[in-house]
DRENVOGU-587410 format. One record per residue (C-alpha): residue in three letters; x negated, y negated, z negated. Coordinates in steps of 0.05 Angstrom, whole numbers, padded with zeros to 5 digits, always signed. Layout:
ALAXYZ/...
//
This chain:
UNK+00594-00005+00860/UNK+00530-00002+00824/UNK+00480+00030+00861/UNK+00458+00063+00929/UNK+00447+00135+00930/UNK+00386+00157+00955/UNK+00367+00233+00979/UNK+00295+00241+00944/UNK+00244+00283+00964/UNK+00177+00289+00917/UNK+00106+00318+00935/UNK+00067+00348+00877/UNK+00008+00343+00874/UNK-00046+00371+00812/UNK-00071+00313+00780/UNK-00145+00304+00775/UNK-00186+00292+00716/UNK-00259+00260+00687/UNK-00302+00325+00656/UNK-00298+00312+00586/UNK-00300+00366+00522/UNK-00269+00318+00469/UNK-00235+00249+00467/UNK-00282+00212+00419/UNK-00334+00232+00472/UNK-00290+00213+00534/UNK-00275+00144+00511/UNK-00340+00117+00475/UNK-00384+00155+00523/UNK-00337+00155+00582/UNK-00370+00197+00631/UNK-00408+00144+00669/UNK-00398+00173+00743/UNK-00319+00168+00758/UNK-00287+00225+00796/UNK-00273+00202+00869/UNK-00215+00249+00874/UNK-00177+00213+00820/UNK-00110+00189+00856/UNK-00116+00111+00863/UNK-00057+00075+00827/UNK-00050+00130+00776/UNK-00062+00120+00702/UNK-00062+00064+00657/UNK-00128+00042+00633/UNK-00159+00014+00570/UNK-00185-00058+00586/UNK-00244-00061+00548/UNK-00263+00010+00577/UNK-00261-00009+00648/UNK-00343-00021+00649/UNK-00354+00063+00631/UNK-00292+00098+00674/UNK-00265+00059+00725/UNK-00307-00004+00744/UNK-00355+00036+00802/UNK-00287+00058+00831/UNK-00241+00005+00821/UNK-00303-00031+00871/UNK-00307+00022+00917/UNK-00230+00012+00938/UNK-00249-00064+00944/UNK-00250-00099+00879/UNK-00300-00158+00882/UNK-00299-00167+00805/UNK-00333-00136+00746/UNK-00308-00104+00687/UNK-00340-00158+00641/UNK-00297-00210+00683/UNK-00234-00176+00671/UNK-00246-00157+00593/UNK-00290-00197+00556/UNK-00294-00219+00479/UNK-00342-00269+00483/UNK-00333-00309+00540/UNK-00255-00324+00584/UNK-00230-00267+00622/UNK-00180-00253+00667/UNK-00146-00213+00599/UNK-00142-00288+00569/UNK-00097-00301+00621/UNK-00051-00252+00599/UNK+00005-00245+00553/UNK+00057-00204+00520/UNK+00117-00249+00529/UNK+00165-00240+00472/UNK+00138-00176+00460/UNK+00183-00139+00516/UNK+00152-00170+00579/UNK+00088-00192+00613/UNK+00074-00258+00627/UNK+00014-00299+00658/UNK-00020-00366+00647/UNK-00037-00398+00719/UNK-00054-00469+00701/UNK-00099-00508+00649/UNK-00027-00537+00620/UNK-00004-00467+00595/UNK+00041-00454+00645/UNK+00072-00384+00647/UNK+00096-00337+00701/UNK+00143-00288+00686/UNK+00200-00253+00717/UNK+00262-00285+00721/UNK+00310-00225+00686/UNK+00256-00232+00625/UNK+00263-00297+00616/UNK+00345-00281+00634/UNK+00365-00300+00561/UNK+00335-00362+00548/UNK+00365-00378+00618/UNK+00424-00356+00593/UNK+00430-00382+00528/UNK+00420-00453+00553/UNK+00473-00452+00604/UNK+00549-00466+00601/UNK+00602-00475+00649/UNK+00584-00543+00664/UNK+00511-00539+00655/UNK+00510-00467+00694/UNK+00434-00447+00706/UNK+00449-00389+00724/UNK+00481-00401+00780/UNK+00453-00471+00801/UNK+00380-00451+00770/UNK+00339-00500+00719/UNK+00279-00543+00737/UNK+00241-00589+00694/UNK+00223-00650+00731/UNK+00181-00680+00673/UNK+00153-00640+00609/UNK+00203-00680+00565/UNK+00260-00643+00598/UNK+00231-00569+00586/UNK+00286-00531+00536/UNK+00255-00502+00470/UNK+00273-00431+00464/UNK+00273-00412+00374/UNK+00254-00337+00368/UNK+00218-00332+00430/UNK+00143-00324+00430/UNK+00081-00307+00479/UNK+00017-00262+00447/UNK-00047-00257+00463/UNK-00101-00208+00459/UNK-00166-00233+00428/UNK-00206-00165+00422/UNK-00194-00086+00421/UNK-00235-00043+00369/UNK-00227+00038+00362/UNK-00230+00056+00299/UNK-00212+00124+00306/UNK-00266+00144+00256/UNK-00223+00096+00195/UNK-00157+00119+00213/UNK-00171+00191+00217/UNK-00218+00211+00167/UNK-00196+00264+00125/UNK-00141+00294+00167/UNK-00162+00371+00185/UNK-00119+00415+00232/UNK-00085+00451+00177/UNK-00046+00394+00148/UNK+00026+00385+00154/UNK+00063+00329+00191/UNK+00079+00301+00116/UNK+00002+00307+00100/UNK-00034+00278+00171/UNK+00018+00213+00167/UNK+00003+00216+00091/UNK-00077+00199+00103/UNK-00065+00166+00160/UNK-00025+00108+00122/UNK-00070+00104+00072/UNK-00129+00101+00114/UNK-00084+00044+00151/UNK-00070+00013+00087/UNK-00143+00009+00068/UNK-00175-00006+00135/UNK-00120-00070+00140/UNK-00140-00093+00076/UNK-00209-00106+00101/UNK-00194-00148+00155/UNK-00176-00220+00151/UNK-00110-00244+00187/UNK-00102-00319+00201/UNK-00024-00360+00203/UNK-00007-00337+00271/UNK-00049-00270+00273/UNK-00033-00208+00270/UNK-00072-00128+00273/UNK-00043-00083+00310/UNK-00061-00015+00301/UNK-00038+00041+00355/UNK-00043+00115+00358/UNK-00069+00143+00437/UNK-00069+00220+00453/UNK-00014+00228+00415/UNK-00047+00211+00346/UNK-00121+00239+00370/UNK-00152+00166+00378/UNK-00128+00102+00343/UNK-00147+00024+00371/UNK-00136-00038+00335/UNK-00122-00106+00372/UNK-00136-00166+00339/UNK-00067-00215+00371/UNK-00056-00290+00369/UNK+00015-00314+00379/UNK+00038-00383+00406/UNK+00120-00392+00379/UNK+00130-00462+00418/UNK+00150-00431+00491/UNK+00196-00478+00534/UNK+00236-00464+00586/UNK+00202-00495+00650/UNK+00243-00475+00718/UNK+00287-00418+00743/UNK+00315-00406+00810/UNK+00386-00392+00804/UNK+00411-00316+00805/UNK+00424-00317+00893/UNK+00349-00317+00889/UNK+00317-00291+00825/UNK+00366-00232+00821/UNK+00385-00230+00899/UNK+00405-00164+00903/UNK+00431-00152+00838/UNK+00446-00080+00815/UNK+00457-00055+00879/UNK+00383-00077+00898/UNK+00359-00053+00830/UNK+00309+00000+00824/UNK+00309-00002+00903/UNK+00263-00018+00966/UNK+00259-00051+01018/UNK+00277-00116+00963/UNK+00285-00182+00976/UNK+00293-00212+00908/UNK+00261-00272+00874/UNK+00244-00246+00808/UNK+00213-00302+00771/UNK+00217-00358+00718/UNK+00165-00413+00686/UNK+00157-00424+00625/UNK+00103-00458+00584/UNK+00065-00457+00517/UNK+00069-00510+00465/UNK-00002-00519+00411/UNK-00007-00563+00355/UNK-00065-00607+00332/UNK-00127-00564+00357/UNK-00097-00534+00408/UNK-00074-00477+00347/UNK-00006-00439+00346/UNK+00045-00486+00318/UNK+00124-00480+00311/UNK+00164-00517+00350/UNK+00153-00597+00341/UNK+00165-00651+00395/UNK+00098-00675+00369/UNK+00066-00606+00403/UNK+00022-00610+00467/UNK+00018-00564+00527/UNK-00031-00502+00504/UNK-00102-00500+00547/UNK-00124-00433+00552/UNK-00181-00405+00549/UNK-00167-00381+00628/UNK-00113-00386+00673/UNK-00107-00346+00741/UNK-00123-00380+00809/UNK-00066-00369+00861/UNK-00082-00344+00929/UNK-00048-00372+00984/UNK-00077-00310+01021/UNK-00032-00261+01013/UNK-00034-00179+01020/UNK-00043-00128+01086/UNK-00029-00060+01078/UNK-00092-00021+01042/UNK-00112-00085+00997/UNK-00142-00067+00933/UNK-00085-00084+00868/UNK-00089-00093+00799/UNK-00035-00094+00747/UNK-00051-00121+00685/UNK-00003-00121+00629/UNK+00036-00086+00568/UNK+00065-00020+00593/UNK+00113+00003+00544/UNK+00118+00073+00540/UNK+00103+00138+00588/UNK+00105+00213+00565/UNK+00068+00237+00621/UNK+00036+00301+00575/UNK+00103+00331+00555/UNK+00114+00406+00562/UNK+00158+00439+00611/UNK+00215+00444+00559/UNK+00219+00379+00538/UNK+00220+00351+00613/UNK+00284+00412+00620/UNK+00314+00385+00569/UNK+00312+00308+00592/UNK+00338+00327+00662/UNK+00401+00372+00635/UNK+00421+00345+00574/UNK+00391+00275+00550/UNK+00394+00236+00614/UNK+00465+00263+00636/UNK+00492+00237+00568/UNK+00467+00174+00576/UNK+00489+00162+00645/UNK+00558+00180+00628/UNK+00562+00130+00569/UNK+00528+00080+00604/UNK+00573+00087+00674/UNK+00641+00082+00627/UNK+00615+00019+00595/UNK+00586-00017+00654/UNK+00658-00008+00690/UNK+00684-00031+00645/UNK+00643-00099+00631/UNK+00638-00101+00706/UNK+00724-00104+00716/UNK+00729-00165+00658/UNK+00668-00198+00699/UNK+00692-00196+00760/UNK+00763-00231+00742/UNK+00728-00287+00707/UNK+00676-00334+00704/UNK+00662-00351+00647/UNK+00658-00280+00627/UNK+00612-00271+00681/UNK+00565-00316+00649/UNK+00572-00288+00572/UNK+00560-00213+00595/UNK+00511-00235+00652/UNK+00446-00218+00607/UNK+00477-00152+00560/UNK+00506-00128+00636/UNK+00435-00131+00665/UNK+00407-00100+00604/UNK+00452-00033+00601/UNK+00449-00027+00680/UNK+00375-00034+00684/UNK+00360+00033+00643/UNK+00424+00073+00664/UNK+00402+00071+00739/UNK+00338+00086+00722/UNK+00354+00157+00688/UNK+00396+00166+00749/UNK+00335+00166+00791/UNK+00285+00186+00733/UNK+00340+00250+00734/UNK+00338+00263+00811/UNK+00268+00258+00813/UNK+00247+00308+00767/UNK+00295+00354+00808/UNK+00272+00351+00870/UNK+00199+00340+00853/UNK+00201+00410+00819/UNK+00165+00372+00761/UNK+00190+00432+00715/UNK+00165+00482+00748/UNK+00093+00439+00768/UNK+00093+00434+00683/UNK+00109+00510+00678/UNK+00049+00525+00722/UNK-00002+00488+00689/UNK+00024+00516+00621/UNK+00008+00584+00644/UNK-00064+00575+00666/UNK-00073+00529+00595/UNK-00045+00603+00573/UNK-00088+00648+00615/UNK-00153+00605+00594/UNK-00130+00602+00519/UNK-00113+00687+00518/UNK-00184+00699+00555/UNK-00230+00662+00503/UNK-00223+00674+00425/UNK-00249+00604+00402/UNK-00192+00574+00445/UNK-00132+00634+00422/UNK-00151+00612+00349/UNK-00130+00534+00361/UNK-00086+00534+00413/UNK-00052+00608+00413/UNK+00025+00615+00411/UNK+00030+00537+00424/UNK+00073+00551+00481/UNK+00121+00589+00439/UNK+00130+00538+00402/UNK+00147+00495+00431/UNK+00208+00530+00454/UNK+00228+00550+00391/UNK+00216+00475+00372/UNK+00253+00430+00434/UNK+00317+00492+00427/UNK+00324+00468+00349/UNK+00317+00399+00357/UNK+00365+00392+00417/UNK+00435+00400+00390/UNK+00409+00334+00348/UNK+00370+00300+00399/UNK+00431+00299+00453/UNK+00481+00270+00382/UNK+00421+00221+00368/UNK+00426+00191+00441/UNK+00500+00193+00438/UNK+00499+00157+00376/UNK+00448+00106+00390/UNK+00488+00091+00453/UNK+00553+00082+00428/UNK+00542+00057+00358/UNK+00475+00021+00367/UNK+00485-00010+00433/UNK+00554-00012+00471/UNK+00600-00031+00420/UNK+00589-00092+00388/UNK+00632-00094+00333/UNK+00589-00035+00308/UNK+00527-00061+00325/UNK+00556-00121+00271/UNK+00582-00071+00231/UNK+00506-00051+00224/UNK+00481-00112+00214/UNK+00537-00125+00152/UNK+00513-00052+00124/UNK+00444-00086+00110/UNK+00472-00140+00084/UNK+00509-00097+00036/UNK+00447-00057+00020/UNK+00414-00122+00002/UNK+00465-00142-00052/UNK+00483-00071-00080/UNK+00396-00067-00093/UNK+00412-00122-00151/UNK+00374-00177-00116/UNK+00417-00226-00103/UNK+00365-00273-00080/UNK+00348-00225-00025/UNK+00423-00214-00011/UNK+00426-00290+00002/UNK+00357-00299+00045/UNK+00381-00235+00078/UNK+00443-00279+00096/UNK+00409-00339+00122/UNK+00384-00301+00177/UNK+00445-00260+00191/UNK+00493-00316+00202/UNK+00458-00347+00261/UNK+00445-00283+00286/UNK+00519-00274+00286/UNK+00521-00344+00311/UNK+00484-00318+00379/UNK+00523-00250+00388/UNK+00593-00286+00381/UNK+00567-00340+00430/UNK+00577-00276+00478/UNK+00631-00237+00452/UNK+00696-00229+00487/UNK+00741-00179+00433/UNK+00785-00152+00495/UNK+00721-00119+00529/UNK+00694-00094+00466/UNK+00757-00065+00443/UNK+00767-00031+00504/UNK+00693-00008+00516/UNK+00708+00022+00434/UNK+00768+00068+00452/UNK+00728+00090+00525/UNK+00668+00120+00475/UNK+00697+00151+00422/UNK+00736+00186+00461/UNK+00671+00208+00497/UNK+00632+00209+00436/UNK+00689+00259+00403/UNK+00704+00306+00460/UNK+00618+00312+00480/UNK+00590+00320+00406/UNK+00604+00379+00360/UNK+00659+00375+00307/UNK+00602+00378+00247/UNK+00574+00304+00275/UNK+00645+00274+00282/UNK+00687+00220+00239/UNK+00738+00249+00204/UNK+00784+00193+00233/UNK+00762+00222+00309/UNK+00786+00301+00291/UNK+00842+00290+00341/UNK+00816+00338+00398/UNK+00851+00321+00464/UNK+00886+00263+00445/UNK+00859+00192+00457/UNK+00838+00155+00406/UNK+00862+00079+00431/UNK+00912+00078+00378/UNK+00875+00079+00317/UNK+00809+00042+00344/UNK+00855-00006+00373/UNK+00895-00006+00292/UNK+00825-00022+00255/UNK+00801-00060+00309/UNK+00849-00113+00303/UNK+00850-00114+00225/UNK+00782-00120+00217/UNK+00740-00190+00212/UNK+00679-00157+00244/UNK+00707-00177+00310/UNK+00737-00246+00297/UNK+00674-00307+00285/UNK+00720-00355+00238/UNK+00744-00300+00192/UNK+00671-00262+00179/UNK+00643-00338+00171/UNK+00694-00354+00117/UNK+00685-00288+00075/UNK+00603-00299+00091/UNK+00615-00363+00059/UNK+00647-00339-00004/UNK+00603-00321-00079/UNK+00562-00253-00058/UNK+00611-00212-00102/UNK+00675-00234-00065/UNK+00634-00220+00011/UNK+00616-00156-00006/UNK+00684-00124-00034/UNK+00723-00156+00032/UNK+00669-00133+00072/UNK+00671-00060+00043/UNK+00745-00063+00054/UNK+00739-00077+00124/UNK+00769-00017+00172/UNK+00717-00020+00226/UNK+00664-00029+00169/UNK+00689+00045+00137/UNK+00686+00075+00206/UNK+00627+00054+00216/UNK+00596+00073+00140/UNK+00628+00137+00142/UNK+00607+00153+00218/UNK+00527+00136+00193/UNK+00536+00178+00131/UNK+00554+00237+00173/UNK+00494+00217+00224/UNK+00438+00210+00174/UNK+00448+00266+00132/UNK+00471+00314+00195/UNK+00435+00288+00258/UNK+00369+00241+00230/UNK+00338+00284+00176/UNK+00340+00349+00214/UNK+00325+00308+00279/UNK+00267+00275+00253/UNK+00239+00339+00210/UNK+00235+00376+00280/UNK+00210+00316+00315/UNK+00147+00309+00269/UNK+00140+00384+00280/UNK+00147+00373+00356/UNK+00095+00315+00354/UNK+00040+00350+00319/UNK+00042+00408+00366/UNK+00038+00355+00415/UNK-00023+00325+00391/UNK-00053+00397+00390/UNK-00035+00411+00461/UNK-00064+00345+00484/UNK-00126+00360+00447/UNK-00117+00434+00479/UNK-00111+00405+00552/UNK-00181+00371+00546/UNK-00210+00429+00512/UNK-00183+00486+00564/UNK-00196+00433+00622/UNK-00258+00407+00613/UNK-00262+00396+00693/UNK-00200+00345+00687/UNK-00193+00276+00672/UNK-00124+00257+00625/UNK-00113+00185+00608/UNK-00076+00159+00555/UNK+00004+00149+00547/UNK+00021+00068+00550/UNK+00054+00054+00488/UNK+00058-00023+00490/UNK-00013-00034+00486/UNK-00050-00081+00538/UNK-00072-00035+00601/UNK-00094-00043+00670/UNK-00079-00009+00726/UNK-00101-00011+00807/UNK-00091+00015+00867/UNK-00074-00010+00939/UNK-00019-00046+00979/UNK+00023+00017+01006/UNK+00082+00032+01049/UNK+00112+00104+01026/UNK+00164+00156+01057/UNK+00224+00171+01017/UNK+00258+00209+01058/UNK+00244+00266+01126/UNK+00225+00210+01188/UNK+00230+00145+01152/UNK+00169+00102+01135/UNK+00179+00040+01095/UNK+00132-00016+01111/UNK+00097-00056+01047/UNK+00124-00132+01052/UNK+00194-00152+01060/UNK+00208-00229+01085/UNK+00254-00290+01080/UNK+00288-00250+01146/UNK+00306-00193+01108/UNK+00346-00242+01045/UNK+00384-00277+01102/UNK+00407-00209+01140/UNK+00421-00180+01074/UNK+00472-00252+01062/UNK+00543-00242+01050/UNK+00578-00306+01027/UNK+00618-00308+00961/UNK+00587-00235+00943/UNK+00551-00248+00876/UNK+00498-00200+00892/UNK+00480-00218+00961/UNK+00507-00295+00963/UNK+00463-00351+00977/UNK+00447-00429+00972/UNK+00457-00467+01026/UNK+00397-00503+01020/UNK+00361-00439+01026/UNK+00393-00424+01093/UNK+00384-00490+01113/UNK+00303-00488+01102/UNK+00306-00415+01137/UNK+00347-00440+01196/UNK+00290-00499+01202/UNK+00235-00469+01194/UNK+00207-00503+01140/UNK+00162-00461+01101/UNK+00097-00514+01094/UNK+00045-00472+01070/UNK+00071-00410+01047/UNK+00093-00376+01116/UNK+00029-00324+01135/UNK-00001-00309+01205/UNK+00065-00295+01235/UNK+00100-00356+01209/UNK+00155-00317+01158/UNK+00147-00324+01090/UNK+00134-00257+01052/UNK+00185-00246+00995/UNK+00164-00176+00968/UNK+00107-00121+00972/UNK+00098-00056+00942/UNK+00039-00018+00918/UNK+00004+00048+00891/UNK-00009+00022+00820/UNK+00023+00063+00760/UNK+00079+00023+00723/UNK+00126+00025+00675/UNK+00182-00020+00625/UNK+00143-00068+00602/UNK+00095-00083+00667/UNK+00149-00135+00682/UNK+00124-00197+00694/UNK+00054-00167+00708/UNK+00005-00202+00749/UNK-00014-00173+00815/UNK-00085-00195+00823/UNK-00125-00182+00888/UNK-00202-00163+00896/UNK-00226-00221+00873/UNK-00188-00238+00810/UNK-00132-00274+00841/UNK-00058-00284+00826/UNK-00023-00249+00888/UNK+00047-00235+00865/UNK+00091-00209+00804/UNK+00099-00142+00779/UNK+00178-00132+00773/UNK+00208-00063+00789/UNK+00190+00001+00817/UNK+00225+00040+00881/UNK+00281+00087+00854/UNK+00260+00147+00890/UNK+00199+00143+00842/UNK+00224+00123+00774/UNK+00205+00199+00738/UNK+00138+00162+00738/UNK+00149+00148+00667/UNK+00150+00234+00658/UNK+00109+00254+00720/UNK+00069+00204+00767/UNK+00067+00223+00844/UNK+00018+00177+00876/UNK+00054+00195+00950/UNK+00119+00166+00928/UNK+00106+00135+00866/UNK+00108+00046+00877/UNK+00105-00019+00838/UNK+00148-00073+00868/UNK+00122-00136+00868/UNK+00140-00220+00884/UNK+00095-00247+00934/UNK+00067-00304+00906/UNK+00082-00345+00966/UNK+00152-00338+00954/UNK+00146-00352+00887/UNK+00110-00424+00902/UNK+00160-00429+00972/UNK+00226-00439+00926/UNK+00191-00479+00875/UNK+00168-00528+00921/UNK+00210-00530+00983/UNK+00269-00504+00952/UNK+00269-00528+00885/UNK+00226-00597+00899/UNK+00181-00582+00833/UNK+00119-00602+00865/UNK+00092-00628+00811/UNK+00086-00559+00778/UNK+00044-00535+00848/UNK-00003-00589+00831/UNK-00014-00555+00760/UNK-00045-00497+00795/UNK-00110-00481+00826/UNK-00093-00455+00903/UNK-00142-00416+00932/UNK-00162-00382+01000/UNK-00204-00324+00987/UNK-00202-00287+01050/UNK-00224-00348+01077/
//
C-alpha cells in the first residue's frame, strides 16, 4: 500500500581524501591542488571555501563559473539567491520581485492550511493572478546568508584533550557567550554559531530573515505530489514537486512583519532560468541547507541503526500510517486534515526502510569494520598515534552496548509520545504550561498562554479524536510489549493484554482531546486551569510516563551520549591524523553547503539501467483515474493529447518532467536549486532514489542520486497549465547552450 519494494544491490567503494595533517590547516589552507580521484557528487562543501578545495575541479567537470561568483561577501552571488525557507527547506529567489521556488510538499502546509472543502487547493491547486490575491502565511519565514566566519580559534580556546564532556561544553559556552557578546545583531538578524568535525572546527553565519512570505501558486496534488507515497523515495519519477511563494520588505526594502503596506523584496540576486535543459554527463550543483549526515560513525553505531533503531521506528511508524491511511481513505475531508501530518510520518518511515536495506546489502558494516582496523594497525605501529588514539575502538563498543537499551526506549518514546499521538503531543505542550505557573511567574504563565492557545487553535484545526484514539491504543500496546518493564507506565503493566480499554477510559474523560472544553478551562483564573488540568487522566499518563523517561531513559541516555560524542570528535581528529593521504569533509548539519556532480543514469539492480530524465509520457502511462496517487486533471491530458507544450518541450518535442544526478543530498536539500555550468536555474532538488537513501550513513557515488524537477516542467504547468503567465514574465529566461 505504501511503497514498492526494491531488491538493492550496493558497490563500495573507499572513499578518497585531500592530504591534510590537521583540520585548522585543511580548511584555512585547504590544500590548493584538489585530488582528481575524489568521487564527483560526493561531499557537501563549505561555500565560502569553494575558491581553495573544489573550484579547479568543480571546472574541470564543466563548471563555467568561479568560486567568487558563487560565494561572495561583497558583491551578489549566486548564495544571495538562496534561502533557508522556514528553516526546514531550501528555497530560491528567481526574479527581481522576490519570487521564491520551492518544492511543493515544503510549502504543503501553508497549502494546506489555506484550503477547505470548498476552497480545496489541494486538490484544485492555488494561483495568484495578481499580487493582491497572494495568501499571507503568520509563522512562516525565509533566511538568508550574509557572510560565514570560522572562528574556531574563539570557540575553542582553552579546551585540551583531557577535559571531560561536562568541561569541553563548559568552555565552549562561555567562549560562545563571550564571542556573541561582541558582535552586534540588528531586528531581524541573527548569529549562528555551528560546530563541524564533530566539535573540532566551529563557523559562525551572520543570517537575515524576511517574516512576510505569501503564498504565490501551487499545482494541485495530481501534479505536485503525482505519485504520492508509492512514488516516494523512488525513480524513474514523474512528479511535480514545486510551489511559489514570494517575499514581502518594508520601507527600505528591510525585513518587516506582515503589513498590506509591504512591497515585494528585491534581492540582491535572483537565478536566471535556462530554457536549455540537461543531457546525460552535464556538470550539477546543489546549493542549499542539508540538514544532517553522520557519514564518520563507527562500525557499531551503523550495527546498531540497522538492527535495532531503524526496525523500531518502522514498526511504529507502519501501525500509525495504516491506520491514518484507513480514516483517509473513507473520507474527504479527513483526507484533507491528515494530508500534510500523513506526508510527514511517511516521508521518514520509508526512508529507514531503504536507509535499512541499504546498509545491508552494501556491506557498509563490514566496509566501516575494515577501515577501523587499518586506523588500528596504523595507531598500534606508531607510539605518538597509540598515545591519542589507542583503545578508541574499544570504546566505543563498550560505549554504543551501554547506551543502546536507552537509545532504542528514546526512539520509541519520541515516536509515540512526541509525534504519533496527538493528545500527548498536547499533553506536552499543557506540561509547559504548568511548569510556567508552578515557577511563581504568573506573568510568564499567562504570555506562555498567549502563544499556546493558537497553537492549539492550529493542531485542532486537524484533529479528528477517532484516529487519534485509535492510533493511542495501537502504540502502547507496542510501546509496552517492545520496551523493558523498568521504562513502562505503571497503568501499561498488563503484559499480554491490550490496553484499548483503559486508553480508550482516560481518553474519553480527558479535555486534552476535545477543543471547546480545554478552551473553557484555558479561559479560567491561572489557579483554576492548572488544578483541572493536573486532574486530567491523559495529562497523569502522560506526567507520570515522562517522569519514568527522564529520570530512567534521558539522563543515562544523554550521560553516554556526551561520552559517545567526544570519542567521536577524537576519532575524527584520529582519521585525519592516521590518514594523512585522505580527504574527509564535513557532516551537514543545517548549515549552507554546496554540492556538484553530473547528470547520471544509475543501475539498481543485475541488467537494468535507468536513464536520467523522465517525461510528460511517463505521468500519462503512469494515469489511473480516481486513484489519488496516480489521478490526473483533465486539462493536463488535454494539453498532452494536443501537443501543446510552447516552449518548454526539448529537441524531441516531450517535455522533461524529472532528472537525476551524482550530487550528495540529504533532508533539508529540498527545494534546492539545480544550477548548470554556468550559474543557471535548471531544476529543483526534491528527493533522492530509494535504493540509495543510506547516503545520509554511507555515500556510494555508483548508486547514490539526487532527484530533481526539470525546470521546464516547472514553467510548462505554470504557464500552459495553470495560465500564470504573468509570473514567467517575472523571470529572466535564458539559452546558454545557445
Amino acid at each position: 500500500m505504501y511503497y514498492r519494494q526494491f531488491e538493492i544491490y550496493m558497490l563500495l567503494k573507499t572513499i578518497n581524501f585531500y592530504k591534510m595533517n590537521t583540520i585548522k590547516g585543511f580548511l584555512i589552507f585547504g590544500l590548493l591542488t584538489f585530488s582528481t580521484v575524489c568521487f564527483a557528487g560526493e561531499g557537501m562543501w563549505l561555500p565560502q571555501l569553494l575558491k581553495a578545495l573544489n573550484e579547479d575541479e568543480m571546472q574541470t567537470m564543466g563548471m563555467k563559473l568561479t568560486a567568487e561568483q558563487i560565494y561572495s561577501v561583497n558583491q551578489g552571488s549566486l548564495k544571495d539567491a538562496i534561502v533557508h525557507f522556514g528553516g526546514f527547506c531550501t528555497g530560491e529567489v528567481i526574479s527581481n520581485e522576490g519570487l521564491v521556488l520551492t518544492n511543493h510538499h515544503c510549502g504543503y502546509g501553508q497549502i494546506q492550511s489555506h484550503s477547505s472543502l470548498d476552497n480545496n487547493y489541494l486538490k484544485k491547486g492555488f494561483w495568484a493572478m495578481k499580487k493582491e490575491d497572494e495568501l499571507e502565511n503568520p509563522g512562516l519565514f525565509v533566511r538568508f546568508i550574509e557572510r560565514i566566519d570560522d572562528v574556531s580559534d574563539i570557540i575553542l580556546k582553552g579546551v585540551t584533550d583531557d577535559m571531560t564532556p561536562e568541561e569541553v561544553q563548559s568552555v565552549v559556552d562561555k567562549n560562545l557567550a563571550a564571542y556573541r557578546s561582541t558582535i552586534e545583531v540588528g531586528a531581524f538578524q541573527e548569529l549562528i554559531v555551528r560546530p563541524f568535525y564533530n566539535g573540532n572546527q566551529y563557523f559562525a553565519f551572520m543570517t537575515v530573515s524576511y517574516p512576510d512570505v505569501r503564498l504565490v501558486g501551487a499545482p494541485p496534488e495530481s501534479i505536485g505530489k503525482f505519485g504520492a507515497d508509492t512514488d516516494n523515495w523512488v525513480f524513474p519519477r514523474h512528479t511535480g514537486d514545486f510551489s511559489l511563494f514570494r517575499i514581502y520588505a518594508g520601507p527600505n526594502n528591510e525585513p518587516a512583519e506582515y503589513s498590506p503596506e509591504n512591497k515585494p523584496f528585491v534581492p540582491k540576486y535572483s537565478l536566471p532560468v535556462s530554457l536549455d535543459g540537461v543531457e546525460e554527463g552535464d556538470f550539477t550543483m546543489i546549493f542549499g541547507f542539508p540538514g544532517r549526515t553522520t557519514q564518520y560513525l563507527p562500525s557499531v553505531a551503523v550495527e546498531q541503526v540497522v538492527d535495532v533503531l531503524d526496525p523500531a521506528k518502522i514498526e511504529i511508524r507502519d501501525v500509525a500510517l495504516k491506520i491514518m491511511d484507513k480514516y483517509m481513505r473513507a473520507d474527504e475531508k479527513v483526507r484533507i486534515q491528515y494530508a500534510s501530518k500523513f506526508a510527514r510520518i511517511a516521508n521518514y518511515w520509508k526512508k529507514w526502510i531503504g536507509e535499512k536495506s541499504g546498509l545491508e546489502r552494501s556491506n557498509a558494516v563490514d566496509k566501516k569494520r575494515m577501515l577501523e582496523e587499518e586506523f588500528e594497525a596504523k595507531v598500534k605501529a606508531d607510539p605518538a598515534l597509540w598515545g591519542q588514539y589507542g583503545h578508541l575502538m574499544k570504546k566505543f563498543n563498550e560505549h554504543y552496548s551501554q547506551i543502546e537499551k536507552y537509545a532504542y526506549t528514546r526512539d520509541y518514546y519520541n515516536e509515540v509520545v512526541g509525534r504519533n499521538v496527538e493528545v500527548l503531543s498536547t499533553a506536552s505542550v499543557i506540561g509547559r504550561l504548568i511548569s510556567q505557573y508552578e515557577s511563581g511567574d504568573e506573568a510568564s504563565y499567562n504570555a506562555f498562554k498567549d502563544r499556546v492557545v493558537p497553537y492549539l487553535e492550529r493542531v485542532f484545526k486537524n484533529y479528528n479524536k477517532d484516529i487519534d484514539r485509535e492510533v493511542f491504543v495501537a502504540l502502547a500496546d507496542l510501546y509496552r510489549d517492545n520496551v523493558e518493564e523498568q521504562f513502562i507506565p505503571t497503568a501499561f503493566n498488563v503484559k499480554g493484554k491490550s490496553l484499548e480499554g483503559y486508553i480508550t477510559d482516560i481518553y474519553d474523560r480527558s479535555a486534552l482531546k476535545d477543543k471547546d472544553q480545554l478552551m473553557a478551562i484555558l479561559g479560567e483564573s491561572p489557579e483554576e486551569a492548572v488544578k483541572k488540568l493536573k486532574d486530567d487522566p491523559v495529562f497523569i499518563l502522560y506526567r507520570d510516563w515522562k517522569e519514568i523517561y527522564d529520570e530512567k531513559v534521558s539522563a543515562p541516555y544523554n550521560k553516554t551520549k556526551a561520552e559517545i560524542d567526544l570519542l567521536q570528535k577524537r576519532y575524527m581528529r584520529g582519521l585525519i591524523d592516521v590518514f594523512p593521504e585522505r580527504t574527509f569533509w564535513p557532516d551537514a548539519n543545517s548549515t549552507m553547503r554546496v554540492t556538484y556532480g553530473k547528470v547520471n543514469g544509475y543501475e539498481p539492480r543485475d541488467a537494468v539501467y535507468y536513464m536520467p530524465v523522465t517525461y510528460l509520457d511517463g505521468v500519462v502511462e503512469k494515469y489511473v483515474p480516481g486513484d489519488y496517487e496516480f489521478d490526473l486533471d483533465q486539462k493536463l491530458i488535454d494539453l498532452y493529447e494536443k501537443k501543446d507544450y510552447g516552449q518548454y518541450a526539448d529537441n524531441s518535442g516531450r517535455v522533461p518532467v524529472c532528472f537525476i544526478g551524482s550530487n550528495h543530498t540529504t533532508g533539508g536539500n529540498s527545494g534546492s536549486p539545480a544550477i548548470d555550468a554556468s550559474g543557471n536555474l535548471i531544476g529543483l532538488n526534491f528527493d533522492r532514489v530509494w535504493e540509495g537513501t543510506m547516503s545520509d550513513i554511507y555515500y556510494d557515488p555508483s548508486i547514490c542520486r539526487n532527484i530533481m524537477v526539470d525546470i521546464r516542467y516547472v514553467l510548462f504547468v505554470i504557464d500552459k497549465y495553470a495560465g500564470a503567465a504573468h509570473l514567467i514574465n517575472e523571470m529572466n529566461l535564458v539559452h546558454p547552450k545557445k
